[in-house]
N, C-alpha and C positions, 0 to 999 in steps of 0.2 A: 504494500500500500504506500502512500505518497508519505502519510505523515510519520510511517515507520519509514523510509528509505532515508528521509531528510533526518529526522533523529540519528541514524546510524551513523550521516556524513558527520552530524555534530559532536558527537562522542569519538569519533576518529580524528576530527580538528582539535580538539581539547587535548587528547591523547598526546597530538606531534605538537605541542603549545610552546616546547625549549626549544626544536628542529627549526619549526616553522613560521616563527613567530617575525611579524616585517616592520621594520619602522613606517613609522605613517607617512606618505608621500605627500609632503605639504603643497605640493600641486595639484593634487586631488579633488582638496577641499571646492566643492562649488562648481567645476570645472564642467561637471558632466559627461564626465568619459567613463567608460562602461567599465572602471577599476574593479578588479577582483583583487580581495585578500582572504589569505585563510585567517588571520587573526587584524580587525579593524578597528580603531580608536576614532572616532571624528562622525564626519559629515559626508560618509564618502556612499554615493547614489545605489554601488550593485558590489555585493558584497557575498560570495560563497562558504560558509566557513561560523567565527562568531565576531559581530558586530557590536560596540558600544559606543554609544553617543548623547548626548544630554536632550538635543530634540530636532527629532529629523522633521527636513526641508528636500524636497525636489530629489526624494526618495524613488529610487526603482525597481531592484528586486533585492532580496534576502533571502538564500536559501539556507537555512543552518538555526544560527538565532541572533535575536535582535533585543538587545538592553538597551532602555529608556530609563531617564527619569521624568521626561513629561509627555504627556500629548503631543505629537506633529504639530507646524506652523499649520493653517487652515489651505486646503487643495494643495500639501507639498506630495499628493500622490504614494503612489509605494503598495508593493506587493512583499509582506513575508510568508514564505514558506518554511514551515518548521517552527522554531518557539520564539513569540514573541512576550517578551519577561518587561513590565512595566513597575518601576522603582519612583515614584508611584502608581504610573499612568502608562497606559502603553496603544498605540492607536497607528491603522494604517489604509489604506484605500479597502485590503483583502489581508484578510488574515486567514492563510490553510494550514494548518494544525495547532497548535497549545498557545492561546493567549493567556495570561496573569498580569493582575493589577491589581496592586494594594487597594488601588482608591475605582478604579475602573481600565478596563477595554471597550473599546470603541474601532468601528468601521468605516470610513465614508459608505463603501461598497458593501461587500459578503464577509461574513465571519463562518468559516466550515472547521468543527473538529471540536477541540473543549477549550472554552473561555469560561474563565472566574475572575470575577469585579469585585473587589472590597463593595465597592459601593453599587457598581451595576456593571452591565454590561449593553452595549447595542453596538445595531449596524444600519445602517441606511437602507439598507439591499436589505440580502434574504440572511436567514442566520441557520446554520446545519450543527446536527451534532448535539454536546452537551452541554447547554451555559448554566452557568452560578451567577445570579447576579443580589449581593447582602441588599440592596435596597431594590432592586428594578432589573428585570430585562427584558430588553425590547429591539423591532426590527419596523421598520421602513417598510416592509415586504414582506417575505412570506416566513414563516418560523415550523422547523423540521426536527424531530429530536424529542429531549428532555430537556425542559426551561424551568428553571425555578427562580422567583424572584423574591424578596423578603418583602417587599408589599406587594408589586403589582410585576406581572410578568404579560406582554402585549405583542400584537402584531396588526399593521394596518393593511395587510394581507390575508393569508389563511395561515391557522398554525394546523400541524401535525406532529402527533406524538404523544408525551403527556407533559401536558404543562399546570405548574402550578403558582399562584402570587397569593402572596396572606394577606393583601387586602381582596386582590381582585387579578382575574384573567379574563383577558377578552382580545376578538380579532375583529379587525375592519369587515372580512369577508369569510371564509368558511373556517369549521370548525371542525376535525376527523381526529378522534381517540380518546382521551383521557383529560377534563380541565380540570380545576378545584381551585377554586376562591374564597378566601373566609371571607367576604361581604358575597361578592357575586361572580360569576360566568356569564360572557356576555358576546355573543355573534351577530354582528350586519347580514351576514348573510345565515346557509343554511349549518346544519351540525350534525354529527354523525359521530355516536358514541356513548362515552360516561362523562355527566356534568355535574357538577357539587359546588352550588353556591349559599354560603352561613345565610345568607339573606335571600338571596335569588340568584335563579337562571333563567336565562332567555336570549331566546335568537331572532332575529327579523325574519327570515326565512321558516325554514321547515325543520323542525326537529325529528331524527330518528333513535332511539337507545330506548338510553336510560337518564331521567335528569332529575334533582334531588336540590330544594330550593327550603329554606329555613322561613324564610316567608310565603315564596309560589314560584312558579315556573311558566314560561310563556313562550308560547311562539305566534308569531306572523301569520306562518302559514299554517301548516299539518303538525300534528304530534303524535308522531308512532312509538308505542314500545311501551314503559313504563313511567311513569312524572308521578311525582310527589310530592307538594306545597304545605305547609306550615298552617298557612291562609288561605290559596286557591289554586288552582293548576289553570288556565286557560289558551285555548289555541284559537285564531282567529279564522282556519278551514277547519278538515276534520282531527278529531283526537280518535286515534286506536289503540286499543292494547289497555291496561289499568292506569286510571288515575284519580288518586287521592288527594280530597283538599279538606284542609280543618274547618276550613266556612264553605268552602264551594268549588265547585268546577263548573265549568262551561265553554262552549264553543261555537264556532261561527260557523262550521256546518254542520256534519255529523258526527255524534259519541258513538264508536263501534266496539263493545269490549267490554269494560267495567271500569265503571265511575263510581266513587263514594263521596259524598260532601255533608259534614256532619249538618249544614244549615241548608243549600240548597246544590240541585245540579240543575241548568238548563241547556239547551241547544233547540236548532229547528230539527233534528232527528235524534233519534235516540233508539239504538240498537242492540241489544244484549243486557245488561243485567245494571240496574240504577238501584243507586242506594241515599236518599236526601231527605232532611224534614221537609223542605217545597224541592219539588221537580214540576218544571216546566218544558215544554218542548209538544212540536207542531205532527211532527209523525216519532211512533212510537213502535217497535216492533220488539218485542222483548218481554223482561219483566220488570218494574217500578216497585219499590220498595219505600215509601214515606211514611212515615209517623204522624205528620202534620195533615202533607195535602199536598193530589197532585192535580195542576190544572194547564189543562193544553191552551193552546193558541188556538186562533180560529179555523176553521174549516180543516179540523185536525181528519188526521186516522190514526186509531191506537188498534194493535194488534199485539196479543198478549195476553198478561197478566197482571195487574193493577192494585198493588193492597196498600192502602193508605186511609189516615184518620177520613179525609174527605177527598172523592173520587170526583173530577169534572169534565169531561170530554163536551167541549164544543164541534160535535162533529158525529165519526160513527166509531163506533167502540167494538170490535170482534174479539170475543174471548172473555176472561172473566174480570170480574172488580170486585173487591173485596172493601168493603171500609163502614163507619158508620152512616157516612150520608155519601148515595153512588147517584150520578146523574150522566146523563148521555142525552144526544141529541136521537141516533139512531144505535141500535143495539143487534149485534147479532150474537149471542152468547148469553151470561148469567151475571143478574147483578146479585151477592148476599152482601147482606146487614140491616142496620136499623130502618133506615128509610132509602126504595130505591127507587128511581124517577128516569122514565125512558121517555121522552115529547111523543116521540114518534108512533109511541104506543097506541091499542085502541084507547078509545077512554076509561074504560074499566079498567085498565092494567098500566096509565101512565105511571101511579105512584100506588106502590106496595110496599108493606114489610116487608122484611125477612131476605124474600126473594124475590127477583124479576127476572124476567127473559124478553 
């Protein structure tokens, strides 16, 4: 691999350090000529071997290793490959294989391989591999790997991989594997995986997995898989698969699966197995479990099974209702309980005890 081969040449330069060690070529300095040293002190552009300098300018390539004590001049350029050592700070256009920095690493471009920040790390570009960043890491672009950040680990691209920030993680654009935020998880676009946010998660797009929110969980679009809210799960198309919310769920088209919300669940469909003190929703295909009361939307159809304190189909009801007071517009099935009320009925049979059909 690259970032073994470059290590090798390094430890082989260290090795010959008495043999092959060159005085610094004070014409070098600034010059711009494509100077190769196995062992470098200064400002010198391309350098094979190991480099040290206090703060590169008009930097070109480094294969070996590169000691700083500060950040680059701004656009002095620069490609290391192999280990880039910042004493405090250490920074280059591209950094491919081992960044360190007491206080941070930074990229104008791509950081690929392992970077650890005292305080963070980022790249402008894309960032590959493993970063550490004590306060922050972050990319420009897209983030690949394992990210951890001591508050906030981001990317205004997609990240992949698993990433996690103790305050928060989030991407400008998609989301694919593993996040965890102790506030939140948060995607522009869509997601695809395990989300863990202390307060919330949620994506603009379409969520698929699993997502786990200390307040609720949200998406855009769709949410497949399993979501579990503190407070409420909600998807703005349909939610499939189980989801639990301490006060509520609901969605902006259809619930297919299982919904539980200990105060209400609604949507315009509802497919599979509801569990809510109020459930509302327009077509109903399944079965409704309320305590309270369940009452559809206009020109409903409920097909199923219905058992709640109070049953209300504005519409036609097929299958059974269960509750103290069951009402339907038109009925094809069975109502029991204390009072049940079919319009559509003869008049003798709109309102009965017990039972109606």
């Amino acid at each position: 691999m690259m970032i073994h081969r470059e290590l090798l040449g390094l430890i082989a330069a260290t090795t010959l350090l008495p043999i092959w060690a060159r005085a610094q070529d004070s014409g070098a300095q600034g010059s711009g000529a494509p100077v190769r040293h196995v062992i470098s002190i200064g400002n010198h552009p391309r350098v094979d071997g190991l480099r040290i300098n206090f703060r590169d300018r008009e930097l070109d390539l480094v294969r070996g290793a590169n000691v700083t004590v500060w950040s680059p001049v701004p656009d002095s350029g620069g490609t290391v490959k192999g280990l880039a050592l910042g004493l405090p700070m250490t920074g280059a256009d591209r950094i491919d294989g081992i960044g360190l920095g007491l206080l941070g690493v930074s990229a104008n471009e791509d950081l690929r391989g392992l970077m650890i920040g005292g305080i963070g790390a980022g790249a402008g570009g894309d960032m590959r591999g493993i970063t550490f960043g004590g306060i922050g890491a972050g990319a420009g672009g897209n983030m690949r790997g394992l990210t951890v950040g001591g508050i906030g680990a981001g990317a205004g691209g997609d990240l992949r991989g698993i990433t996690i920030g103790g305050i928060g993680a989030g991407a400008g654009g998609s989301v694919r594997g593993f996040a965890l935020g102790g506030i939140g998880v948060a995607a522009g676009g869509d997601a695809r995986g395990i989300l863990v946010g202390g307060i919330g998660a949620g994506v603009g797009g379409d969520l698929r997995g699993a997502a786990i929110g200390g307040v609720g969980v949200g998406a855009g679009g769709d949410l497949h898989g399993l979501a579990i809210g503190g407070v409420g799960v909600g998807a703005g198309g349909d939610l499939r698969g189980i989801a639990i919310g301490g006060v509520g769920v609901g969605a902006g088209g259809t619930i297919h699966g299982a919904a539980f919300g200990i105060v209400g669940v609604g949507a315009p469909r509802l497919e599979g197995i509801v569990v809510g003190s109020l459930v509302r929703a327009e077509r109903v295909r399944g079965l409704v479990i309320s305590p309270l009361m369940f009452r559809s939307l206009r020109s409903a159809e409920v097909r199923g099974v219905t058992a709640s304190g109070v049953n209300i189909v504005y519409g036609s009801q097929r299958g059974l209702a269960i509750g103290l007071v069951n009402y339907a517009e038109s009925l094809n099935g069975v109502q029991v309980g204390g009072i049940n009320i079919v319009r559509d009925n003869p008049p003798g049979r709109r309102v009965l005890p017990i039972v109606n059909w």
